[in-house]
C-alpha positions, 0 to 999 in steps of 0.5 A: 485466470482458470477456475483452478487458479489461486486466488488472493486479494491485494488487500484483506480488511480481516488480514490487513487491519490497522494497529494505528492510523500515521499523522497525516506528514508521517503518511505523506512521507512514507508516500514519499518513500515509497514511490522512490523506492519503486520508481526503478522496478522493473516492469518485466520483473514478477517479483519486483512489480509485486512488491511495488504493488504492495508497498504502494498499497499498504502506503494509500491505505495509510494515507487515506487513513490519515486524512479522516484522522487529520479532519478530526483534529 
């Protein structure tokens, strides 16, 4: 990337925080769910590979914030 380029992250604490934290299997289901879900995508494909990327990401981070939350219990 250029020092022109735009430059947004995947992921922003700020932007990106959480209303609530899934139960540890509604978080593992929506894992699920989602790696079905993108498992066709198309490598070549711009819009298709940012789309996993992001759904992939938002469903770790829920995940992973579930396990703490299951810890607790």
């Amino acid at each position: 990337m250029g020092a022109t380029a735009a430059h947004d992250p995947l992921h922003d604490p700020e932007r990106d925080a959480r209303a609530r934290t899934p139960a540890l299997d509604i978080a593992i289901d929506l894992a699920r769910q989602a790696l079905d879900k993108h498992a066709g995508a198309n490598i070549h494909s711009h819009d298709e590979m940012l789309a996993a990327a992001t759904g992939l990401d938002y469903v770790l981070r829920s995940l992973l914030a579930a396990l703490p939350a299951k810890e607790d219990q």
